[in-house]
C-alpha positions as CSV (number, residue, x, y, z in Angstrom):
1,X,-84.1,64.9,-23.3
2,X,-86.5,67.1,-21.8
3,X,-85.9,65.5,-18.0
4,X,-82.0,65.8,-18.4
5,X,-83.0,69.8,-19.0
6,X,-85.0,70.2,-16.2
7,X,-82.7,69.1,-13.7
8,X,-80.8,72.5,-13.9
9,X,-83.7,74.4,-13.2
10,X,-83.5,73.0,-9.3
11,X,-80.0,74.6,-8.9
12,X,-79.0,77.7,-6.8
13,X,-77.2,79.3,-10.0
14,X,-77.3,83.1,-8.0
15,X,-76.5,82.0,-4.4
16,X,-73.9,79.5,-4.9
17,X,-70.3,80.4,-6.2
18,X,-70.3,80.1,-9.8
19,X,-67.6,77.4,-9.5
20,X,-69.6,75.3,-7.6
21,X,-72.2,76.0,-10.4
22,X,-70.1,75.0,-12.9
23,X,-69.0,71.7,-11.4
24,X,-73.0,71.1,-11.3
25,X,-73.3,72.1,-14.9
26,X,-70.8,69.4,-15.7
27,X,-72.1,66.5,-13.5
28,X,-72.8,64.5,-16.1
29,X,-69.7,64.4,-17.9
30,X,-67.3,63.9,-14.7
31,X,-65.8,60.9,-16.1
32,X,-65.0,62.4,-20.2
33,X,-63.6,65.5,-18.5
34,X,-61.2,63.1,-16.2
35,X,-60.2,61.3,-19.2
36,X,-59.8,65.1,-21.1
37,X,-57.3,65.8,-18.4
38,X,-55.4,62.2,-18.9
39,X,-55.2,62.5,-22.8
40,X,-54.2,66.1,-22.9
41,X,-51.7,65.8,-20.3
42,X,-50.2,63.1,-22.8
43,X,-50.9,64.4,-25.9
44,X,-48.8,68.0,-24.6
45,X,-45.9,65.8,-23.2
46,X,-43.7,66.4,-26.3
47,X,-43.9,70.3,-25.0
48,X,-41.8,69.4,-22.0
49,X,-40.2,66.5,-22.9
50,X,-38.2,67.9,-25.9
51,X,-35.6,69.9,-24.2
52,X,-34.6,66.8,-22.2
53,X,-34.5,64.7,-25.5
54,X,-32.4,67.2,-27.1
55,X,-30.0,67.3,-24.2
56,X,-30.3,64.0,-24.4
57,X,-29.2,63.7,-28.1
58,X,-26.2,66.7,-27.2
59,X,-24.8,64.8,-24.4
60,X,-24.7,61.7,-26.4
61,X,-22.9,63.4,-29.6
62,X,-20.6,65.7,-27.2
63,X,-19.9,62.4,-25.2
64,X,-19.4,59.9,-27.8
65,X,-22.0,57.9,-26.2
66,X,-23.5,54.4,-27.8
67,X,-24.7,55.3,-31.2
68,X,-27.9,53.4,-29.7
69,X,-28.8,56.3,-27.6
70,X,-29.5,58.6,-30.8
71,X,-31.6,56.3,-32.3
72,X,-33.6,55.6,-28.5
73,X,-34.4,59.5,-28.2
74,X,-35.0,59.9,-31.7
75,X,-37.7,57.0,-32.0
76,X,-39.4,58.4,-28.5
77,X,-39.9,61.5,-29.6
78,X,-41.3,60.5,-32.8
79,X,-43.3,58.3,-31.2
80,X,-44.8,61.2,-29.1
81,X,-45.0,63.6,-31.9
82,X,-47.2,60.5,-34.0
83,X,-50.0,60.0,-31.7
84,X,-50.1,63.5,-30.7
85,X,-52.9,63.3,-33.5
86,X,-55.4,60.5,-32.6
87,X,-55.0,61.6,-28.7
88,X,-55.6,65.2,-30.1
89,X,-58.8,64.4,-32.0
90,X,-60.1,61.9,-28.9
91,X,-59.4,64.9,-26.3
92,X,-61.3,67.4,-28.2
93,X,-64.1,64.6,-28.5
94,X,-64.4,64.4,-24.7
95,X,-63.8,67.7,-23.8
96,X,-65.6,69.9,-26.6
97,X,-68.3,67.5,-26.3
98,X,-68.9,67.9,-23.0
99,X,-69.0,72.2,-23.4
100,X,-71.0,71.6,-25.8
101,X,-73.3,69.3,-24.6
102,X,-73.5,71.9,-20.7
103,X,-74.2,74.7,-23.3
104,X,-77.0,73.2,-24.7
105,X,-78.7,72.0,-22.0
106,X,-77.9,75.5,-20.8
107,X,-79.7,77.3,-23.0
108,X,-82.2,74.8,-23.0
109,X,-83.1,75.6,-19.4
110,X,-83.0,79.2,-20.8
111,X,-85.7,78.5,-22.6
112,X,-87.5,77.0,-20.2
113,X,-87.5,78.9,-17.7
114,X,-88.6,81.9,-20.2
115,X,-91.5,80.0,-20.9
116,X,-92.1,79.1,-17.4
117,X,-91.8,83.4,-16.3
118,X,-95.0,85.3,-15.4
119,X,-96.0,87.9,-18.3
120,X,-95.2,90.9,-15.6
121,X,-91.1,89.3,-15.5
122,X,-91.3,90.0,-19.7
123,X,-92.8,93.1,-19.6
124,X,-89.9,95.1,-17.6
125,X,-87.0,92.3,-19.1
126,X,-86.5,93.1,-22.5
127,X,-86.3,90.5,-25.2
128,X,-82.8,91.9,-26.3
129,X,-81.0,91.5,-22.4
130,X,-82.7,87.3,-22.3
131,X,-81.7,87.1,-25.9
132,X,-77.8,88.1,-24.9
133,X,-78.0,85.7,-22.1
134,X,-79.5,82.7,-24.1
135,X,-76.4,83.5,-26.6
136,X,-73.8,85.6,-25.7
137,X,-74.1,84.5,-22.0
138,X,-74.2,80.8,-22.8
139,X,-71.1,81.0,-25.3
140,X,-68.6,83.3,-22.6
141,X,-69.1,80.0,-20.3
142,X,-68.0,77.5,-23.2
143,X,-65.0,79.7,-24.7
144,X,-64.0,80.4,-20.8
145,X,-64.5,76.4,-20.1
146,X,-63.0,75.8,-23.7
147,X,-59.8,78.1,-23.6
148,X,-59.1,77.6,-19.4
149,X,-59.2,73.6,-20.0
150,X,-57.0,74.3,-23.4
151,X,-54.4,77.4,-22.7
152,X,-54.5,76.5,-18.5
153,X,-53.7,72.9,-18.7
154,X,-51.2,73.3,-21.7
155,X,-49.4,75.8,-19.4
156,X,-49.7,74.0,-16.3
157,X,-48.2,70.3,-17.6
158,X,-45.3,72.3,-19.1
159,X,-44.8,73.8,-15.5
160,X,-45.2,70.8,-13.8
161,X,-43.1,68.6,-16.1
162,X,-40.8,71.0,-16.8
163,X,-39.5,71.7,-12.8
164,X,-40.0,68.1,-12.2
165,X,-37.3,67.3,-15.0
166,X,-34.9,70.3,-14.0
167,X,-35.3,69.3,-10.3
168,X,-34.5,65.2,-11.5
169,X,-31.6,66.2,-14.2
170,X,-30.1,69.8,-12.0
171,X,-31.6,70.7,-9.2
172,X,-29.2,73.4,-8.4
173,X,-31.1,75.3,-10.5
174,X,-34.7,74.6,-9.3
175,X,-34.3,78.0,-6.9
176,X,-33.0,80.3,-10.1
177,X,-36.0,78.8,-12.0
178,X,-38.4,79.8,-9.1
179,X,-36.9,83.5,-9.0
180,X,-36.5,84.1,-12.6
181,X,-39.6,82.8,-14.2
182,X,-41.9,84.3,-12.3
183,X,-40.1,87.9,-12.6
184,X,-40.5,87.6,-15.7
185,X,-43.7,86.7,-16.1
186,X,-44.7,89.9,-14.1
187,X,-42.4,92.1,-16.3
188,X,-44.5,90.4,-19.8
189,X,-48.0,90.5,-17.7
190,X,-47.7,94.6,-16.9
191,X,-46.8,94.9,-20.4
192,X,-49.9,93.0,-21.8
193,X,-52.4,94.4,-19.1
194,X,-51.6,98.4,-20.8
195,X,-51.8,96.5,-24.1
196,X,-55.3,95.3,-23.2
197,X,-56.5,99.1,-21.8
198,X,-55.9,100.2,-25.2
199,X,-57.3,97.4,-26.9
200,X,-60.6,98.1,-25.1
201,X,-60.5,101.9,-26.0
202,X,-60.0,101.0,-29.8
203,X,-63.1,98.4,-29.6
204,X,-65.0,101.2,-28.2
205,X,-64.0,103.7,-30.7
206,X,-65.5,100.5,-33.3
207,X,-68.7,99.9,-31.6
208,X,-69.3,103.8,-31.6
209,X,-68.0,103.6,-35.5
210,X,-71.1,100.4,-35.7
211,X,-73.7,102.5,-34.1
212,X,-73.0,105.4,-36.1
213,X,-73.1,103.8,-39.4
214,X,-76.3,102.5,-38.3
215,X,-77.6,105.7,-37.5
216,X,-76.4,107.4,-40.6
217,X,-78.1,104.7,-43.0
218,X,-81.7,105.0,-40.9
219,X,-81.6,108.8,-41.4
220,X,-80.4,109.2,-45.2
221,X,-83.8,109.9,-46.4
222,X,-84.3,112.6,-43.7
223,X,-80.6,114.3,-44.7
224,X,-81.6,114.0,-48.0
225,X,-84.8,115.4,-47.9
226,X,-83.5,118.5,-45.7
227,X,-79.8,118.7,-47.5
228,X,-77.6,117.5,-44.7
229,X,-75.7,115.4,-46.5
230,X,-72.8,117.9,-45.4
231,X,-73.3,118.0,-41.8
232,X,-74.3,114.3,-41.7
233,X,-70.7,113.5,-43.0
234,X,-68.4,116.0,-40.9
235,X,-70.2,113.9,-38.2
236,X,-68.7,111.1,-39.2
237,X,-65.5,112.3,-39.6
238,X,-65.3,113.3,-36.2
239,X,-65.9,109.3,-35.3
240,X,-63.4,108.4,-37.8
241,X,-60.4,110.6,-36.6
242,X,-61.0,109.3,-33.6
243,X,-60.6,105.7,-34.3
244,X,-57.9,106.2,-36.5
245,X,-55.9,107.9,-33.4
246,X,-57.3,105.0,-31.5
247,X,-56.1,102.4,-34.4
248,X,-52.5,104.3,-34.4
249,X,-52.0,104.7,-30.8
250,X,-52.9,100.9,-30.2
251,X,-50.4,99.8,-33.3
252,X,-47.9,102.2,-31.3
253,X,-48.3,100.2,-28.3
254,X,-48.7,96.6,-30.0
255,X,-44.8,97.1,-31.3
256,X,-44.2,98.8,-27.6
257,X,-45.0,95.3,-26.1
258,X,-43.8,93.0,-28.8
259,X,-40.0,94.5,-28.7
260,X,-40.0,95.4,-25.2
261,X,-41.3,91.6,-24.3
262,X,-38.9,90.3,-26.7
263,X,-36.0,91.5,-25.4
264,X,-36.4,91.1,-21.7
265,X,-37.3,87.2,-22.3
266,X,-34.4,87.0,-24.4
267,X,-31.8,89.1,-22.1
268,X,-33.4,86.5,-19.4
269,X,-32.5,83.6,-21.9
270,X,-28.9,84.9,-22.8
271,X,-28.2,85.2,-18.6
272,X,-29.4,82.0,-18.0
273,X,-28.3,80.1,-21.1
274,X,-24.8,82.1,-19.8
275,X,-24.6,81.1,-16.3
276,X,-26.0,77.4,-17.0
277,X,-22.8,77.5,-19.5
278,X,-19.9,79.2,-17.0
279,X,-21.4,76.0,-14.6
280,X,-20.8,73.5,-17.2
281,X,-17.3,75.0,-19.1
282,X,-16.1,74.9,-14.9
283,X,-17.8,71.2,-14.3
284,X,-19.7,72.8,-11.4
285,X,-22.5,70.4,-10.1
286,X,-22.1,67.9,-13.1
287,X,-24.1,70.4,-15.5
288,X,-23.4,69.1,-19.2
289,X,-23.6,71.2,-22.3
290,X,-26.9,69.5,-22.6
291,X,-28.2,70.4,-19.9
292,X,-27.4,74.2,-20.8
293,X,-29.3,73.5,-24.1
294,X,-32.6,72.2,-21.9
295,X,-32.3,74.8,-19.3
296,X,-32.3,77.4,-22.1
297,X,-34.9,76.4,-23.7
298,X,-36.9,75.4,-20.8
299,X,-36.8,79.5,-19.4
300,X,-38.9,80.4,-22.5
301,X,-41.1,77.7,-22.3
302,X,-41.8,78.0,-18.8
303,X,-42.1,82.1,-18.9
304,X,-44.7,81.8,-21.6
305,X,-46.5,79.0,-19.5
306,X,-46.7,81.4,-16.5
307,X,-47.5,84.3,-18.2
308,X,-50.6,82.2,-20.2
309,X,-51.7,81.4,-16.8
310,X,-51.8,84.7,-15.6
311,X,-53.7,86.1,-19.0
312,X,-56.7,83.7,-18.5
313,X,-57.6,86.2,-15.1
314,X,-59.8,88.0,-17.4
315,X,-61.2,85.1,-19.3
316,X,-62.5,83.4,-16.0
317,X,-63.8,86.7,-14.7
318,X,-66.0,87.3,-17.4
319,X,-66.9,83.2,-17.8
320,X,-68.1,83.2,-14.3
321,X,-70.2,86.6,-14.6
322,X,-71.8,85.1,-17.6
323,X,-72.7,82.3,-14.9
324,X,-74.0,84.8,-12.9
325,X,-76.1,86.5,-15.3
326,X,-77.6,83.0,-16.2
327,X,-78.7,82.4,-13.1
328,X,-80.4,85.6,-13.2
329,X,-83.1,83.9,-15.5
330,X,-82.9,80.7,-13.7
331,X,-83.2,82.0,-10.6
332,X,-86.2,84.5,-11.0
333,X,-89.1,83.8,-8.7
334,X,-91.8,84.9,-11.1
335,X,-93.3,82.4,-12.3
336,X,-96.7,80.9,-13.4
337,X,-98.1,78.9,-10.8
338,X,-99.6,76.1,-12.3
339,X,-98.9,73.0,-10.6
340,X,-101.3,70.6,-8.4
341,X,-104.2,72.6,-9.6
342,X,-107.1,71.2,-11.6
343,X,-106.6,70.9,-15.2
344,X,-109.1,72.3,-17.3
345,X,-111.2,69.5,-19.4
346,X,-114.3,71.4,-21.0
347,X,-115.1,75.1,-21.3
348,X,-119.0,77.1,-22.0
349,X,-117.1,80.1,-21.5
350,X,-119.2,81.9,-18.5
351,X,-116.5,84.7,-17.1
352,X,-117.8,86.1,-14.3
353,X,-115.9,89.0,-12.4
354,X,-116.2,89.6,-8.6
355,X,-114.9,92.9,-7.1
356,X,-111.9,92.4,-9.4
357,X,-109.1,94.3,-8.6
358,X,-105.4,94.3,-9.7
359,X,-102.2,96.8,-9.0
360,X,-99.4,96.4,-10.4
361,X,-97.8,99.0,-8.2
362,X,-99.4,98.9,-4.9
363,X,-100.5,102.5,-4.4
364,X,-102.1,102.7,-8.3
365,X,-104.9,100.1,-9.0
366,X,-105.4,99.3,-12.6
367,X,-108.7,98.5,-12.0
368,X,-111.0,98.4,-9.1
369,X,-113.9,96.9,-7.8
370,X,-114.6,95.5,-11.5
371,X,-117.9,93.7,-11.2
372,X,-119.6,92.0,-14.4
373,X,-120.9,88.6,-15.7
374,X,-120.3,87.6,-19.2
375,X,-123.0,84.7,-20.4
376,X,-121.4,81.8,-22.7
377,X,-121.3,82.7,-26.2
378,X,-121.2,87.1,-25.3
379,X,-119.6,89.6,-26.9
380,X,-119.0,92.5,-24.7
381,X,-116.5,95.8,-26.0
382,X,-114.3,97.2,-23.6
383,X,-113.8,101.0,-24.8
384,X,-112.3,104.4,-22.7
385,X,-109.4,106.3,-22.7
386,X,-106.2,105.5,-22.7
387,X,-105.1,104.1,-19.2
388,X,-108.9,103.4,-18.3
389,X,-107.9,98.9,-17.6
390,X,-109.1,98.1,-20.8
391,X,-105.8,95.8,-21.9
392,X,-105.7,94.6,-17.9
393,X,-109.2,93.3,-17.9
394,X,-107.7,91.6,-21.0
395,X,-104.5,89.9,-19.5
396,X,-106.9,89.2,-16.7
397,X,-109.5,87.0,-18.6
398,X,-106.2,85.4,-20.4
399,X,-104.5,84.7,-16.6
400,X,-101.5,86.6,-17.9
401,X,-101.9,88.0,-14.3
402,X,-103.8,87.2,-11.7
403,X,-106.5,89.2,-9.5
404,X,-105.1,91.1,-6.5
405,X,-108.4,91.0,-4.7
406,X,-111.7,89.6,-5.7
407,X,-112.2,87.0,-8.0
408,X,-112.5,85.7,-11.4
409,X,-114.7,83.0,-12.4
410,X,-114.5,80.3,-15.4
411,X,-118.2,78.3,-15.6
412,X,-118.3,79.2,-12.0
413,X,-114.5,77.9,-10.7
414,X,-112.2,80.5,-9.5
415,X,-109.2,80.8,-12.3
416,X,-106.9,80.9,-9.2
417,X,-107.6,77.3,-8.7
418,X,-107.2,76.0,-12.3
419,X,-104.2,75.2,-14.5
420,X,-103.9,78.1,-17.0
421,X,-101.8,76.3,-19.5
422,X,-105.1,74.2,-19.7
423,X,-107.9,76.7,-19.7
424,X,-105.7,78.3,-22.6
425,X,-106.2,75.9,-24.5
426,X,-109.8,77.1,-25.0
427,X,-108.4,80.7,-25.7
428,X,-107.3,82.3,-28.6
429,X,-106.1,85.9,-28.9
430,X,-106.0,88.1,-31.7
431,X,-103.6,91.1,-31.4
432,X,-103.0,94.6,-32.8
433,X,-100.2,93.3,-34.9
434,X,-100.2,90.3,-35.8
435,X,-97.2,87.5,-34.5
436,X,-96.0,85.6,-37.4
437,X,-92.6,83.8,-37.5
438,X,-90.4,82.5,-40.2
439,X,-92.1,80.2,-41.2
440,X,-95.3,78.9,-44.5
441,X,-98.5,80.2,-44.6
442,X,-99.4,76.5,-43.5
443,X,-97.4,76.3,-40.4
444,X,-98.6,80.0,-39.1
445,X,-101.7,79.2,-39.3
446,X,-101.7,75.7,-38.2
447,X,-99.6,77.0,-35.3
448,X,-99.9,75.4,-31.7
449,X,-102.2,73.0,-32.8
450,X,-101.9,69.9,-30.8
451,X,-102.3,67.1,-34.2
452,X,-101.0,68.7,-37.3
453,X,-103.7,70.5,-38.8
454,X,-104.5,68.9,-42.8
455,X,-105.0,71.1,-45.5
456,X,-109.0,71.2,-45.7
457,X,-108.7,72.3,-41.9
458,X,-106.3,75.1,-42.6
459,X,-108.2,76.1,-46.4
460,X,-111.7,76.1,-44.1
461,X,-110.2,78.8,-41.8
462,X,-108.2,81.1,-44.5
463,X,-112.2,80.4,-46.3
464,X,-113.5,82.0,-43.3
465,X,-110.8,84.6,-42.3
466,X,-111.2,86.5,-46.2
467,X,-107.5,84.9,-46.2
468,X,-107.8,82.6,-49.5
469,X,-108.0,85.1,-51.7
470,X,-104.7,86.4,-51.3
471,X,-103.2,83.2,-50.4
472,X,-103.9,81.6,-53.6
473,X,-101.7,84.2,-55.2
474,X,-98.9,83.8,-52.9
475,X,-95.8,82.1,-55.1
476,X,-96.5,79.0,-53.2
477,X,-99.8,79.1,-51.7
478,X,-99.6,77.7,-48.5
479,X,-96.2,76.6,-48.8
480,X,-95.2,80.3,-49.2
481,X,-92.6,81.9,-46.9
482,X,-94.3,85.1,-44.8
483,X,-90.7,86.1,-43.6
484,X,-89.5,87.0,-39.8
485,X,-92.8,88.7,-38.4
486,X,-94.8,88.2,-41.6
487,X,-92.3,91.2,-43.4
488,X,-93.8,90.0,-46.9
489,X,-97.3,90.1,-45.3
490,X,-99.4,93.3,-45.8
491,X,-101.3,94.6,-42.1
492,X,-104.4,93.6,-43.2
493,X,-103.4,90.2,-44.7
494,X,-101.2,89.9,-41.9
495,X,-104.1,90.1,-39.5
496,X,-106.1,87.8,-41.3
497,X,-103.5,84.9,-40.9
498,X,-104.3,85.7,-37.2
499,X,-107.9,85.3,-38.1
500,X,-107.5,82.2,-39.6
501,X,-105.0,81.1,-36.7
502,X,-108.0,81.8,-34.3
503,X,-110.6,80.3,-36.0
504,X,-108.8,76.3,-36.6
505,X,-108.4,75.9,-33.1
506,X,-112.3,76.8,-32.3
507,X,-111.6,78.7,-29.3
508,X,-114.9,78.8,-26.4
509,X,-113.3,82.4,-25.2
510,X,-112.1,85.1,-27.8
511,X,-109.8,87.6,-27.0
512,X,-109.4,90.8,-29.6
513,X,-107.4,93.3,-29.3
514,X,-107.5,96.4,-31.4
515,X,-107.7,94.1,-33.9
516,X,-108.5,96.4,-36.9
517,X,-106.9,99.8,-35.6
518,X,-103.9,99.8,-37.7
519,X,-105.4,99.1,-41.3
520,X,-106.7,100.8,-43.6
521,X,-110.7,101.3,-45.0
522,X,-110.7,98.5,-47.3
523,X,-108.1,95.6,-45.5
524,X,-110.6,96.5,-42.0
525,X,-114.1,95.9,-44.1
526,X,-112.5,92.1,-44.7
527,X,-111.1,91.6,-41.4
528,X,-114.6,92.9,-40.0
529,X,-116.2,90.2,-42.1
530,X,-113.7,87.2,-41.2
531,X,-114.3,88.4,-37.3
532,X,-118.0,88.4,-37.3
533,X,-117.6,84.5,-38.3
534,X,-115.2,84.5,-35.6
535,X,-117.5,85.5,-32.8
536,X,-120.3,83.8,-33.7
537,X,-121.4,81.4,-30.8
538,X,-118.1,82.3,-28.7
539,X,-117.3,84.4,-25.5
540,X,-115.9,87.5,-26.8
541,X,-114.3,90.4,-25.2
542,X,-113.1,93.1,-27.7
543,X,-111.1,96.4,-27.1
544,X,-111.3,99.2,-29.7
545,X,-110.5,102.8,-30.0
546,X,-113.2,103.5,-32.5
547,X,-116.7,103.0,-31.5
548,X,-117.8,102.1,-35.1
549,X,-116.1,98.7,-34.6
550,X,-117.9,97.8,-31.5
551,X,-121.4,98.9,-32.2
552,X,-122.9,95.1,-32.8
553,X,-121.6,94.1,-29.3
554,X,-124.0,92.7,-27.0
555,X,-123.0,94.6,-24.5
556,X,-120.3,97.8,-24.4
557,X,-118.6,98.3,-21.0
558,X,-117.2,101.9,-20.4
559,X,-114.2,101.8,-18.8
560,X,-112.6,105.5,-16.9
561,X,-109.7,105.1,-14.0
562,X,-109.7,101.3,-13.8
563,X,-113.5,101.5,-12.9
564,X,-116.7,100.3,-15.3
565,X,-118.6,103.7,-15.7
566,X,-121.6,102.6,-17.4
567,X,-122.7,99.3,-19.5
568,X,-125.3,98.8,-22.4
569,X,-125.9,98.3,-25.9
570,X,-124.8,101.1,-28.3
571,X,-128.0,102.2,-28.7
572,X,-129.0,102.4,-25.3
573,X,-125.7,104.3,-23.9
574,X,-126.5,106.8,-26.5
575,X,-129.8,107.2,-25.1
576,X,-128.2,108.0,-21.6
577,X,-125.9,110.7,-22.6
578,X,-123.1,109.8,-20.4
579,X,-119.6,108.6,-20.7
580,X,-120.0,106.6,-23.9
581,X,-122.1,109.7,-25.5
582,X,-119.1,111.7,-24.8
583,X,-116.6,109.4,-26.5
584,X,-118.4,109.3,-29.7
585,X,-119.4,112.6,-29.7
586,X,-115.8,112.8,-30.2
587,X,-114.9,110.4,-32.5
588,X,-117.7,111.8,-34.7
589,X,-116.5,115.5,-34.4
């Protein structure tokens, strides 16, 4: 499964037409999308081939043909009408199966690509614009695959069959059909295209009415609290007579189109179904009264066939932009570099930095000239204002991005040379708010774990993180739901899941990050103790804002404009009275 996804990843999604994409998407099913084609194309016969069995069954009454005749056309187009069924349910086998198999390996190499993107592509892309492209995106290219191949084909086998059998049965009339059908497709198609202007305007007027509502409910406890109940609702009256007016004007047009569209295809079908009978009252051309009946019905059927070809315009369009936008993912340069380097087998966890530097604009360094050694098994703080490289120097030691000049140094091996997705392995990271999904206690915890983790692994870390004594309250224990981003989950409990999280994989380089900053006196005291377990005998950077969290470091670095200031233990930066004296002079005032 995973080869057949990777394939796509190789394919020019943005510089190619998006045709030519889509013929590449569906590579794979070629042959089920042939035999789509085949089945439809007989399964929709009866569409075309009813007129000419009626005039069939008319000519043969009118005449006084064989009595056999009846009976012939009756048991054909029964017979066409019967399997219309099983060839129904085989065609929307091959071809819905085929969407949905290109959608899923679509999304798939969504996905995989997302996972394959540099940190820096995530940063400026929000999750909400690659979410709409994994779904939204991804589902315009099946319903424009699923309703072009459905409403396109219908229309065009009626078109086709039905001028083939007018040209065969009168052909004098071929040129009239040519003229007329198209004329008034163009008459219905200007009608639909206002339709459409207004329908847009009133979907508007309903996502404005959405984001409102949404808006109102968020702020009910402000307008409460200040008595705006009153001005919050002639607000939303203002949105409501508006889509009301919208509603009304759009139902105005609606009946507009539907009358006006009736009555030109039907004035249309009167002239025809007229002249086709003056021709066959007068014998003209060997027209019977029949073939008035087929050419009749024929002008409606073919109209609506052109006109349906001529509404899918906007259904393409905005298929193939959804290809487009795709490709946008798929096509982004930014990746992770990882391959033919050396993969990672052991880690002490010596970091060594060289005249580290990294911009991520090129005219304002994040940091500069960073120079410092870390010993296996070190805890060293990061701490400085805001903007000073602390969370760079971070991403740095985690290869989220790379150094611009200098280098960084794992036991002695430049990281630019190694396979990150293998020195992370040896990593874990503890954040300022915690990442938990949907998902148990157990399975957070036990989260990225190469062999599933057994229960004395994950009770040993919860033990260590202060986690157990909450967990063994939870409704389920272990089993319990936490809810999307741990909602049921408390900060500090929250936080200690992370803990725990850290500690089962037994990480050689620890990564913390404002771990304790958003909790509260007694939820930090717990996460304090779980972390000191944590550190113990592993290479440690920590950032925090408050000094009285980093005051058993081995070693603080103070960081100002991307630069190290000044380095020591707490005690002996005090002693200097420089940068660090001044920060928790502060924090202590």
């Amino acid at each position: 499964m995973a080869s057949s996804l990777d394939r796509p990843l190789d394919h020019r999604y943005r510089d190619e037409h998006p045709i030519r994409t889509l013929a590449y998407l569906f590579r794979a099913d070629r042959r089920r999308l042939a035999g789509a084609v085949v089945v439809f194309t007989v399964k929709h016969s009866p569409i075309w081939l009813l007129p000419l069995i009626t005039a069939s069954i008319i000519d043969t009454v009118v005449e006084h043909r064989p009595i056999s005749h009846l009976w012939t056309s009756t048991g054909v187009i029964l017979f066409i009408l019967i399997v219309n069924y099983p060839l129904h349910l085989l065609y929307v086998r091959l071809l819905y199966g085929s969407v949905r198999r290109m959608g899923t390996s679509l999304r798939s190499a969504l996905c995989t690509r997302m996972q394959q993107l540099s940190i820096g592509y995530h940063s400026r892309v929000s999750a909400g614009v690659l979410q709409a492209k994994v779904v939204r995106d991804v589902e315009a290219v099946e319903q424009m695959v699923q309703q072009t191949a459905e409403n396109g084909l219908g229309a065009t086998t009626v078109l086709i069959g039905g001028l083939v059998i007018i040209a065969v049965r009168t052909p004098e009339f071929v040129p009239v059909f040519l003229v007329v059908v198209p004329a008034a497709a163009f008459v219905v198609a200007r009608l639909r295209s206002r339709l459409r202007a207004h329908n847009e305007d009133f979907r508007h007027e309903v996502e404005t009415l959405s984001s409102r509502v949404t808006e109102m409910t968020r702020l009910i406890p402000v307008t409460r609290a200040h008595g705006l109940e009153g001005k919050a609702l002639t607000r939303m009256d203002g949105t409501l007579r508006r889509l009301l007016t919208s509603g009304m004007r759009l139902d105005l047009v609606n009946g507009r189109f539907g009358s006006i569209a009736w009555v030109v295809l039907n004035v249309v079908g009167v002239l025809v179904l007229a002249g086709a009978a003056l021709v066959s009252y007068y014998e003209v051309w060997g027209v019977t009264p029949g073939d008035v009946v087929m050419l009749s019905a024929f002008l409606t059927t073919l109209t609506n066939s052109t006109t349906t070809l001529t509404g899918l315009a906007p259904v393409i369009t905005k298929g193939l932009e959804s290809v487009r936008s795709v490709g946008e993912v798929l096509q982004a340069p930014e990746l992770e570099d990882n391959e033919g380097k050396a993969e990672l087998a052991s880690l002490d966890g010596a970091v060594t930095f060289e005249g580290v530097g990294h911009a991520y604009d090129a005219d304002r360094p994040a940091v500069r000239d960073f120079t410092l050694s870390v010993a296996p098994g070190e805890t060293v703080a990061l701490v400085g204002a805001s903007g000073a490289g602390k969370s760079t120097v971070l991403n740095l030691v985690i290869g989220f991005i790379r150094p611009t000049s200098g280098r960084l140094l794992l036991d002695g091996t430049d990281m630019n040379t190694l396979d990150l997705r293998t020195y992370r392995r040896f990593v874990s990271v503890v954040p300022q708010e915690s990442i938990l999904f949907d998902g148990t206690v157990r399975e957070n915890v036990a989260y990225g774990m190469e062999d599933e983790a057994d229960e004395e692994a994950v009770r040993a870390a919860l033990r260590d993180a202060n986690a157990t004594e909450f967990v063994d309250r939870l409704p389920q224990g272990l089993d319990t739901l936490v809810g999307e981003r741990g909602a049921r989950l408390s900060g500090g409990q929250k936080q200690r899941l992370a803990i725990a999280r850290a500690l089962i994989r037994d990480p050689k380089v620890l990564i913390l990050d404002e771990a304790t900053s958003a909790l509260d006196t007694r939820s930090e005291a717990l996460v304090q103790q779980a972390l000191a377990r944590l550190l113990h005998g592993r290479t440690t950077f920590v950032v925090a804002h408050r000094l009285s969290t980093v005051r058993g470091a081995d070693r603080i670095v103070v960081m100002g404009e991307g630069r190290i200031l000044e380095t020591g233990t707490h005690e002996e930066l005090l002693r200097r009275g420089g940068a660090y004296t001044a920060l928790h002079s502060g924090q202590a005032a």
